[in-house]
MIROVO-63760 format. One record per residue (C-alpha): residue number from 1; residue in three letters; x, y, z. Coordinates in steps of 0.02 Angstrom, whole numbers, plus 50000, padded with zeros to 5 digits. Layout:
% MIROVO-63760
{node NUM; 'ALA'; {X; Y; Z}}
...
END
This chain:
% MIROVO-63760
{node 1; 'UNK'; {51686; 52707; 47536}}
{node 2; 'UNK'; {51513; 52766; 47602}}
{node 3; 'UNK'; {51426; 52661; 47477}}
{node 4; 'UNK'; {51527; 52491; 47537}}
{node 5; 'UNK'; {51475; 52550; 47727}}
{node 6; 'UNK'; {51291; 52580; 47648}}
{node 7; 'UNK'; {51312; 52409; 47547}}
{node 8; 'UNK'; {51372; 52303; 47714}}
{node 9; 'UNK'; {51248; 52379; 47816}}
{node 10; 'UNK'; {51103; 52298; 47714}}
{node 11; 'UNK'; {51169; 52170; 47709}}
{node 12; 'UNK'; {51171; 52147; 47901}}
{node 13; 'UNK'; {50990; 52215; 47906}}
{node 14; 'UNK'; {50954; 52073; 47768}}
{node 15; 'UNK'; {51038; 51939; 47884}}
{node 16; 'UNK'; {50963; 52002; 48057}}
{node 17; 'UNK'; {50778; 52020; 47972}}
{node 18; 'UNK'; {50814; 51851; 47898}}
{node 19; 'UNK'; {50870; 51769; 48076}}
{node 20; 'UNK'; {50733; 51852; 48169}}
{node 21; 'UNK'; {50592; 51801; 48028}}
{node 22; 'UNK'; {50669; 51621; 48045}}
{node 23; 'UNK'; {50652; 51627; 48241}}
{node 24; 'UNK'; {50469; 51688; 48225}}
{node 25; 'UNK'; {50437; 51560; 48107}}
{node 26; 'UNK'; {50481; 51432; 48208}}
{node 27; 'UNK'; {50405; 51506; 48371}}
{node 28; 'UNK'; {50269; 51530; 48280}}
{node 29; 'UNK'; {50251; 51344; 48259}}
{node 30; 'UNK'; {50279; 51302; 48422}}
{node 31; 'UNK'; {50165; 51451; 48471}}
{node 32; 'UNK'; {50031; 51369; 48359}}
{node 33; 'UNK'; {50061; 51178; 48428}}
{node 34; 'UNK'; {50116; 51102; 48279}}
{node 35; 'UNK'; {50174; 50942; 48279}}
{node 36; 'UNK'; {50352; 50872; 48304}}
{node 37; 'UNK'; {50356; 50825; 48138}}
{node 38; 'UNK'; {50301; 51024; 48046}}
{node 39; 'UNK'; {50430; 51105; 48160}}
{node 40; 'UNK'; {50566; 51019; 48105}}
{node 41; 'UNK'; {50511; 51028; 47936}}
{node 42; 'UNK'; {50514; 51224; 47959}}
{node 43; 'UNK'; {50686; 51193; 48041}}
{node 44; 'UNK'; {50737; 51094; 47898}}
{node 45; 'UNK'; {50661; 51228; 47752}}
{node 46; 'UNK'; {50783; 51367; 47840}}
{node 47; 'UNK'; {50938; 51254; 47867}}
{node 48; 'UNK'; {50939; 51192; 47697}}
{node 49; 'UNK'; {50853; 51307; 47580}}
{node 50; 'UNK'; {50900; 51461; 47656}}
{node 51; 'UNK'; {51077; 51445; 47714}}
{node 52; 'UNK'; {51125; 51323; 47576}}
{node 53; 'UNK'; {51163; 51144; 47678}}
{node 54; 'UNK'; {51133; 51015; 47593}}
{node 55; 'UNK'; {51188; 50876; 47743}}
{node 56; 'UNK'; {51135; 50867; 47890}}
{node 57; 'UNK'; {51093; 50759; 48039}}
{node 58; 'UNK'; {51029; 50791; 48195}}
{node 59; 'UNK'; {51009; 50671; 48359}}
{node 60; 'UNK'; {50900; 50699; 48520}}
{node 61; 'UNK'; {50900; 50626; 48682}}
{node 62; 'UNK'; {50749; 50576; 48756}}
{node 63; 'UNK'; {50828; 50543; 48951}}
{node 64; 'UNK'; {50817; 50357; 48893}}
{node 65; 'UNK'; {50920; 50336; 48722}}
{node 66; 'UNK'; {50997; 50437; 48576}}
{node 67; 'UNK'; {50891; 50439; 48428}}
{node 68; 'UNK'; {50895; 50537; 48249}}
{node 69; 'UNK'; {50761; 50639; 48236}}
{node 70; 'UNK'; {50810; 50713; 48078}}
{node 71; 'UNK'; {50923; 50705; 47914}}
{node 72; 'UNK'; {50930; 50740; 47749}}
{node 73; 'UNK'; {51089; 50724; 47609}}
{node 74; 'UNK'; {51151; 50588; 47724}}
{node 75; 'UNK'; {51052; 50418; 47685}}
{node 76; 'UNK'; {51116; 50293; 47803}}
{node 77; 'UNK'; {51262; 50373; 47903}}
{node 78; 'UNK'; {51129; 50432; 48046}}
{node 79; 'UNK'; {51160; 50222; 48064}}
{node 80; 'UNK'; {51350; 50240; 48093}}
{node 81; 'UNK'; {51383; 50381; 48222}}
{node 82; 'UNK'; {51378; 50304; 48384}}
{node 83; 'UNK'; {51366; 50451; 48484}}
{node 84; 'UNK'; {51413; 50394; 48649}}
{node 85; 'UNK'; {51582; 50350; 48561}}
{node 86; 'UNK'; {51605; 50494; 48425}}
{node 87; 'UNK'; {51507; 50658; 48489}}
{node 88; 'UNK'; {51500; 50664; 48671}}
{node 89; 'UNK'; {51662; 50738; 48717}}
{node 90; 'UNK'; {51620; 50884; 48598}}
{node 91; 'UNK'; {51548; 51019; 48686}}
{node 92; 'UNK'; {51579; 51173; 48582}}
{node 93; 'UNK'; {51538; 51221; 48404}}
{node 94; 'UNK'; {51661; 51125; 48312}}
{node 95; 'UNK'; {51744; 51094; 48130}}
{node 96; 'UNK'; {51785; 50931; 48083}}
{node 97; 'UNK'; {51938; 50935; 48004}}
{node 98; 'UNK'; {52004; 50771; 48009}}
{node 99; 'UNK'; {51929; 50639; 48109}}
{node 100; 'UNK'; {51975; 50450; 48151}}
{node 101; 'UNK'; {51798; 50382; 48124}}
{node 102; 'UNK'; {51759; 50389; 47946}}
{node 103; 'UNK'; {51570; 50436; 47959}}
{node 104; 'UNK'; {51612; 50602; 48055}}
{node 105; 'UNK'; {51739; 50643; 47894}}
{node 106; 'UNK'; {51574; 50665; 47781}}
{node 107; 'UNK'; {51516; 50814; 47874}}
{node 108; 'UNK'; {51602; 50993; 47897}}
{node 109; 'UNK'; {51528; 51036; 48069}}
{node 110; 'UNK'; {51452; 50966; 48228}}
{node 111; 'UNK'; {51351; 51076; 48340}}
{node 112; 'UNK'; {51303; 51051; 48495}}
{node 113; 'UNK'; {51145; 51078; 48611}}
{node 114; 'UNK'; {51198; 51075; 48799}}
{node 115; 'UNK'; {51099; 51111; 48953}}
{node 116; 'UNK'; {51185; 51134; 49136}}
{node 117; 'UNK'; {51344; 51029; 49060}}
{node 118; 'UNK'; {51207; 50870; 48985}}
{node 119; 'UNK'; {51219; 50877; 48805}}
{node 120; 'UNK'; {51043; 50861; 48741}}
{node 121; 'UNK'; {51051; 50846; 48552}}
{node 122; 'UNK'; {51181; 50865; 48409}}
{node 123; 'UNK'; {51190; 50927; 48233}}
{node 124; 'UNK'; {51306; 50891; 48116}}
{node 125; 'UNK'; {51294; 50997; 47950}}
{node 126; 'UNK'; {51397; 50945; 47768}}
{node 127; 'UNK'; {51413; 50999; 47604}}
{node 128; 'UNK'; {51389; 51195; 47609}}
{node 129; 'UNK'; {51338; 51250; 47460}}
{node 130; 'UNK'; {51454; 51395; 47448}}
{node 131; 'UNK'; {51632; 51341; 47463}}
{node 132; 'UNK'; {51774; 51311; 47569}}
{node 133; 'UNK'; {51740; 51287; 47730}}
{node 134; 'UNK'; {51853; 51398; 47807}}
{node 135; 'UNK'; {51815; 51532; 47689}}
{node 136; 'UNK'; {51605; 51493; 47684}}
{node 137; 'UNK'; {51493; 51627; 47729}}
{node 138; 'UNK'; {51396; 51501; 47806}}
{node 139; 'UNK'; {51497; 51479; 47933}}
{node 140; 'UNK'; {51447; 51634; 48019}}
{node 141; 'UNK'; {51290; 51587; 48045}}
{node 142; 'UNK'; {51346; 51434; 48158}}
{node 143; 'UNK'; {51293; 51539; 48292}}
{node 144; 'UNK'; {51134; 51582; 48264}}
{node 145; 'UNK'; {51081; 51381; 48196}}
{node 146; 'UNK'; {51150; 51339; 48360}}
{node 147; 'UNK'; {51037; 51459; 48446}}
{node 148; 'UNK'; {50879; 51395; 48306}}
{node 149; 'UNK'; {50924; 51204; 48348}}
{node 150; 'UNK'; {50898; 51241; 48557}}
{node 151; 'UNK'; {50740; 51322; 48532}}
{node 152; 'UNK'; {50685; 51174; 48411}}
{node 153; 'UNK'; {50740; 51041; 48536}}
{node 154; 'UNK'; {50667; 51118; 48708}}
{node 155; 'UNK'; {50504; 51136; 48581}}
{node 156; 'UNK'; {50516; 50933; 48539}}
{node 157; 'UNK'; {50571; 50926; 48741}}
{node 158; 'UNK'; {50416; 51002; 48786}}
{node 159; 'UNK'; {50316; 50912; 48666}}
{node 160; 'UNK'; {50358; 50758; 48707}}
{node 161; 'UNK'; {50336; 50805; 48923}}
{node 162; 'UNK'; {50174; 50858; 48869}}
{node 163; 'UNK'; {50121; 50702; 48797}}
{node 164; 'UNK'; {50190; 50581; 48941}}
{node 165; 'UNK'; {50089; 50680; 49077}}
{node 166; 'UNK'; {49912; 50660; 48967}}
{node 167; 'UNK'; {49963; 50473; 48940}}
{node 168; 'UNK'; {50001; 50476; 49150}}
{node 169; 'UNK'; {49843; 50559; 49163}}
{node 170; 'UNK'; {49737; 50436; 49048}}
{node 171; 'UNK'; {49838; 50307; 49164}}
{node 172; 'UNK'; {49808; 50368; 49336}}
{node 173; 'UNK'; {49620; 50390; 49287}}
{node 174; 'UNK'; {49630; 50214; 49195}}
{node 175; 'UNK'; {49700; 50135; 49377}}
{node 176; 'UNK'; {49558; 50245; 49462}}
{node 177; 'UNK'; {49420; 50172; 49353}}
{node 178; 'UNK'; {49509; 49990; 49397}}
{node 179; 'UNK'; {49510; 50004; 49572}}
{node 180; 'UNK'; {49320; 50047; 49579}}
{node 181; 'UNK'; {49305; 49900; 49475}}
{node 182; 'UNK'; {49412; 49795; 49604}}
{node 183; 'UNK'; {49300; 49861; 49746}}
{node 184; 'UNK'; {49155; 49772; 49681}}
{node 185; 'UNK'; {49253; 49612; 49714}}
{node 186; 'UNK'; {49229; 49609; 49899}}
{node 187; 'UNK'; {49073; 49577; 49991}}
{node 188; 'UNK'; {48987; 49726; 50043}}
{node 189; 'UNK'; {48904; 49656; 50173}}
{node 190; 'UNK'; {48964; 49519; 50316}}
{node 191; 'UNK'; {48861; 49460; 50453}}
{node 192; 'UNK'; {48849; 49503; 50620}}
{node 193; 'UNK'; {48751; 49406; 50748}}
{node 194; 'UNK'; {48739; 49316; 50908}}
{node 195; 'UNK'; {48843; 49171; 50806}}
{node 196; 'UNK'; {48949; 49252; 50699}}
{node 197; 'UNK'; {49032; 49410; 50674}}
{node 198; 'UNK'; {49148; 49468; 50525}}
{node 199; 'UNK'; {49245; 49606; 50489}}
{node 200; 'UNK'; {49372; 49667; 50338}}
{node 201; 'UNK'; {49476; 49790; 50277}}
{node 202; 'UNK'; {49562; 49813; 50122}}
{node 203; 'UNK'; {49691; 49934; 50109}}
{node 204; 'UNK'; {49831; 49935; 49950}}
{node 205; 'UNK'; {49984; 50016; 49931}}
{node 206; 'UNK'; {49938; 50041; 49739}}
{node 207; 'UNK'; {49790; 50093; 49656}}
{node 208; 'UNK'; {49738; 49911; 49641}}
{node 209; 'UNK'; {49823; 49777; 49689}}
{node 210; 'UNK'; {49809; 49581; 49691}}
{node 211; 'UNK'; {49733; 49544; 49868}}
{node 212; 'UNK'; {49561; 49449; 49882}}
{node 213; 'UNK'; {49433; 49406; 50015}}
{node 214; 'UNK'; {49276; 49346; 50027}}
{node 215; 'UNK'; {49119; 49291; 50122}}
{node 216; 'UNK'; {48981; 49171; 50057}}
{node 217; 'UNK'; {48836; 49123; 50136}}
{node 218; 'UNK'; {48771; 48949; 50073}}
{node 219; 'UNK'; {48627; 48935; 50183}}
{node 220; 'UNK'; {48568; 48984; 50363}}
{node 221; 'UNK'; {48689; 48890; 50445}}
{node 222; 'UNK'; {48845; 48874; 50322}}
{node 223; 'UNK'; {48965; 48977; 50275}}
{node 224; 'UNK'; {49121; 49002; 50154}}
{node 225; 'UNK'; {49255; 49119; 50162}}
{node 226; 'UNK'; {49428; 49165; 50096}}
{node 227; 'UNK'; {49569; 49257; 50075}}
{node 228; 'UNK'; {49703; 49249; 49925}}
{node 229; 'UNK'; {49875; 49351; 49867}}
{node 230; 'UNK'; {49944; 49349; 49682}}
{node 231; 'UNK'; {50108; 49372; 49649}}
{node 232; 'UNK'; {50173; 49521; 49582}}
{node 233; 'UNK'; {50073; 49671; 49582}}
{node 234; 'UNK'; {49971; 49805; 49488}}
{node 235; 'UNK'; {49864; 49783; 49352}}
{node 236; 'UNK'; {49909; 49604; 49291}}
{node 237; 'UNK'; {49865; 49548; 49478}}
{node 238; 'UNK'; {49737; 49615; 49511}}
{node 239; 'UNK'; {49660; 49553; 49335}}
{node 240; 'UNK'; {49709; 49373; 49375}}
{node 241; 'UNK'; {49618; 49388; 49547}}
{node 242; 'UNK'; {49450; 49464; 49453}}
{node 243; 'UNK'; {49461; 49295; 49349}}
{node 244; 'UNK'; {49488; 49185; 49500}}
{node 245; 'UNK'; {49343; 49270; 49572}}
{node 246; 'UNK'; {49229; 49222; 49459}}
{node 247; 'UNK'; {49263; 49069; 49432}}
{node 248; 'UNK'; {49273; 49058; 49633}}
{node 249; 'UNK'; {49105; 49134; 49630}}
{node 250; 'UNK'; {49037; 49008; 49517}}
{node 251; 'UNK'; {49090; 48863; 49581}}
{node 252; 'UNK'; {49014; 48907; 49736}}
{node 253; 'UNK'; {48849; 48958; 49660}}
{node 254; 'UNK'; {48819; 48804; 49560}}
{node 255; 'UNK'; {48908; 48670; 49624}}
{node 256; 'UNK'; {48945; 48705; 49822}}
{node 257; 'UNK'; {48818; 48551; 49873}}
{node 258; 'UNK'; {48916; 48429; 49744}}
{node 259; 'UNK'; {49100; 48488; 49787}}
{node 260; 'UNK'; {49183; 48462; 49916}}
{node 261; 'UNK'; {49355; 48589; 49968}}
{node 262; 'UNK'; {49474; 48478; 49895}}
{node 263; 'UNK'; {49363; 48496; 49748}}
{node 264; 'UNK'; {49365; 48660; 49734}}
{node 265; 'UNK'; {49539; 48670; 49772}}
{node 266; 'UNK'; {49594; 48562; 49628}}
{node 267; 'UNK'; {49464; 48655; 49510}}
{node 268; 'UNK'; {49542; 48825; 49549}}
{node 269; 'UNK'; {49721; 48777; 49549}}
{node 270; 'UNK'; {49660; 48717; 49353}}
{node 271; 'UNK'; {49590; 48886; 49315}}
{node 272; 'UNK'; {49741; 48982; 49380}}
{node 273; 'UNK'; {49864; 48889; 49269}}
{node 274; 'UNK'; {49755; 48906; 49121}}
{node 275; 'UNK'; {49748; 49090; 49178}}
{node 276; 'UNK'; {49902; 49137; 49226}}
{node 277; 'UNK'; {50017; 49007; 49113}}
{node 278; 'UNK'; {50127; 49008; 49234}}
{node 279; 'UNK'; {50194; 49168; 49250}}
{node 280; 'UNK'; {50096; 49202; 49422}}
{node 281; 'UNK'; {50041; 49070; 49554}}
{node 282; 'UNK'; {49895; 49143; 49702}}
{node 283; 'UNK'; {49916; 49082; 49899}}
{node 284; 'UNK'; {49740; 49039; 49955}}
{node 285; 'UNK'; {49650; 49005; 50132}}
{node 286; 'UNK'; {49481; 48934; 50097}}
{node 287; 'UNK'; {49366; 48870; 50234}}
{node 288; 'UNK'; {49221; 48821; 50270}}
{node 289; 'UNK'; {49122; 48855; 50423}}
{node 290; 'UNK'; {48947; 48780; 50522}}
{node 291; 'UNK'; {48883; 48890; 50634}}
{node 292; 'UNK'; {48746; 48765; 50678}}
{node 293; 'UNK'; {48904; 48630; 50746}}
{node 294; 'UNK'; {49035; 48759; 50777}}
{node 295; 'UNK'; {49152; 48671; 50652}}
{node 296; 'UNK'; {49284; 48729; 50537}}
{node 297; 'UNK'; {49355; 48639; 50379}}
{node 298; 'UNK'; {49485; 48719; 50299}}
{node 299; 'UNK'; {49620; 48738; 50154}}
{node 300; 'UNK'; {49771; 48836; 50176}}
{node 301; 'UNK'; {49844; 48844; 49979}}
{node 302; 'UNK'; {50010; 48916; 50022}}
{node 303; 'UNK'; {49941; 49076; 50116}}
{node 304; 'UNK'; {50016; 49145; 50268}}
{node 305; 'UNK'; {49952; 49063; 50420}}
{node 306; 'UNK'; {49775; 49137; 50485}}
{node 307; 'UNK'; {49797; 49114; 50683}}
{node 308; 'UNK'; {49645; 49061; 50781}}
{node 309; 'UNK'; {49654; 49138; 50961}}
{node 310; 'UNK'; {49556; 49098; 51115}}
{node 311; 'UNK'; {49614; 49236; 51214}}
{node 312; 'UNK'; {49751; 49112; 51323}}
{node 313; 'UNK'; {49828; 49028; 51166}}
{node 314; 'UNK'; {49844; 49027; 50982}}
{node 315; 'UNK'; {49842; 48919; 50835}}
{node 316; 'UNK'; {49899; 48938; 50650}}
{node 317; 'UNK'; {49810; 48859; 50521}}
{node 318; 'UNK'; {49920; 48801; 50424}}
{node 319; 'UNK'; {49872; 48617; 50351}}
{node 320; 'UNK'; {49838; 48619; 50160}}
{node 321; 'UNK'; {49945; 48628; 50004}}
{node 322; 'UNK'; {50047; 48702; 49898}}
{node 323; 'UNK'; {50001; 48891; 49817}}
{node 324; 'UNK'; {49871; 48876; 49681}}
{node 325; 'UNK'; {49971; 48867; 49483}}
{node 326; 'UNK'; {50146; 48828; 49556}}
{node 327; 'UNK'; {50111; 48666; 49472}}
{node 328; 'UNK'; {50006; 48601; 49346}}
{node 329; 'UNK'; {49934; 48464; 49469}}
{node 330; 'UNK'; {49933; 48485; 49661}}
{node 331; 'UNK'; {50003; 48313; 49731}}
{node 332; 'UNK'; {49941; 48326; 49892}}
{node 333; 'UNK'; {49799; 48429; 49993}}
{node 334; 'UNK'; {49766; 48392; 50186}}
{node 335; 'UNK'; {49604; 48449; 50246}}
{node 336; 'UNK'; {49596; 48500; 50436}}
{node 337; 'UNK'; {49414; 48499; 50520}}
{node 338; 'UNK'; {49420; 48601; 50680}}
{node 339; 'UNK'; {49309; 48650; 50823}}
{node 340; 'UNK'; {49256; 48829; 50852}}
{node 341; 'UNK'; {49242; 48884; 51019}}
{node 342; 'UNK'; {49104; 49021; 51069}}
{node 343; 'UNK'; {49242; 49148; 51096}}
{node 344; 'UNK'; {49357; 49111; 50972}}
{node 345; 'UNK'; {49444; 49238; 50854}}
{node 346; 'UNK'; {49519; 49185; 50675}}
{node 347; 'UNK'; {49614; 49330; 50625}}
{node 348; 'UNK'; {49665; 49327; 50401}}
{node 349; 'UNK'; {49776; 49417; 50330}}
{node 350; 'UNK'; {49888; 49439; 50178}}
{node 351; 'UNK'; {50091; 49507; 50168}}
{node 352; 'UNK'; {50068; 49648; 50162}}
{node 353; 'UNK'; {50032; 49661; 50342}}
{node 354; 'UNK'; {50194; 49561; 50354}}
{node 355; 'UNK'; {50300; 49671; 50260}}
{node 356; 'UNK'; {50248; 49807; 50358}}
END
């Protein structure tokens, strides 16, 4: 009698050193940073060569979609358990004893991982290696691969949190590097004079954005400016507007004395749909001013209305065309010359200030 007490008492101080070696083994891992991929190999060495199971599958969710991550002794059936349909109502350890989807009948157990009432992952173990399973000592350690598969899953949890916020991070300072870069579009200086005076301000809700203004001087007495709006926003804006800028830019440059707005107008509309293939079209204002005459051509491509005031009334300038690569050819652009009064104000803007 003493020696079966002695005997059984072993052998639960053989199976509590072996659980608590295979939980330091695996924290160890985790404690280490290894890979995804080595701790469920670790969780895999102590599930199947150590406590005999010889199928097994286990699923994750990643707060998007369910997804193996896992299996072994089961080629192909991770492919037929819809989980939505066959797991998610079970909520405690469970054997399956008879089941109406086939799949679920290859397998002895299902197991799952649940966290405040959302189930997180589950495992479904087959083929023990010793017996029955109702009378399989295997089954006694349900418990404790439960507890094993938690740890293993808040570890792959973790790992994978870990790696979105260094992607955010290589993001955010990605967008931070790109709005510097979109700084460098506008003109840092604008003139201010007894004949002219300009101001701007840029402000974005996002990091960058795909708003655009600028100022040109052609000579002493000429000027060109604009302002311009993708749609859409973020990145893929504000990398079309860098391309219409330069090519804005160098028309301008190169061949401002040879073109006239209309010109320029149909030019850019041609680079925007070869830019853009028309996925994104870009409202443009466009005029051009002589200080020396006080006269104002301009080009409103779509954009919302710049108002000219006078102090007593106020004018939108709104003759032009339609928005630059909403079609492949512009039928029609109207050019309106104006006269600039000493006092006048031509206030630009984009929708932003419209939304708000």
């Amino acid at each position: 009698m003493a020696e079966k007490k002695i005997s059984k008492l072993v052998a639960n101080l053989e199976l509590n050193e072996f659980k608590l070696n295979s939980l330091l083994e695996i924290t160890k891992g985790i404690n280490n940073n290894a890979s995804i991929q080595n701790i469920l190999k670790i969780f895999e060495y102590i599930i199947r060569e150590q406590l005999g199971v010889s199928k097994l599958i286990l699923y994750a969710y990643d707060h998007v979609n369910w997804s193996c991550i896992l299996h072994f002794g089961a080629k192909g059936l991770n492919k037929k358990i819809h989980i939505d349909n066959d797991l998610i109502h079970i909520r405690e350890i469970t054997v399956i004893e008879s089941s109406s989807q086939e799949t679920l009948n290859s397998f002895d157990i299902v197991i799952p991982i649940i966290h405040k009432k959302t189930p997180l992952a589950y495992l479904l173990i087959g083929e023990l290696n010793n017996g029955a399973i109702k009378t399989n000592p295997s089954i006694k350690h349900m418990s404790f691969i439960q507890t094993l598969t938690n740890i293993v899953i808040v570890a792959v949890e973790n790992k994978r949190f870990s790696k979105a916020l260094v992607e955010q991070e290589i993001q955010k300072k990605e967008m931070a590097v790109a709005a510097e870069m979109q700084k460098l579009l506008f003109p840092t200086e604008l003139p201010s004079n007894n004949r002219i005076e300009v101001a701007a301000r840029y402000e974005t809700k996002h990091l960058v954005g795909g708003d655009y203004y600028d100022f040109i001087p052609l000579n002493n007495e000429e000027y060109l400016f604009c302002i311009a709006d993708v749609s859409g926003k973020g990145v893929s804006a504000a990398l079309l507007m860098s391309n219409f800028q330069a090519k804005l830019r160098a028309n301008v440059k190169y061949n401002h004395k040879n073109m006239s707005l209309k010109d320029l107008v149909y030019e850019l509309n041609d680079d925007v749909n070869n830019a853009a293939k028309g996925e994104k079209f870009i409202t443009f204002f466009v005029g051009h001013y002589n200080c020396q005459n006080m006269t104002l051509q301009y080009i409103n491509a779509g954009h919302n209305y710049p108002i000219l005031c006078n102090g007593t009334e106020s004018k939108f300038l709104n003759s032009g065309c339609i928005g630059l690569g909403m079609l492949e050819e512009i039928p029609s652009i109207k050019v309106e010359k104006i006269h600039i009064d000493k006092n006048d104000v031509l206030i630009c803007y984009t929708d932003g200030i419209v939304e708000l």
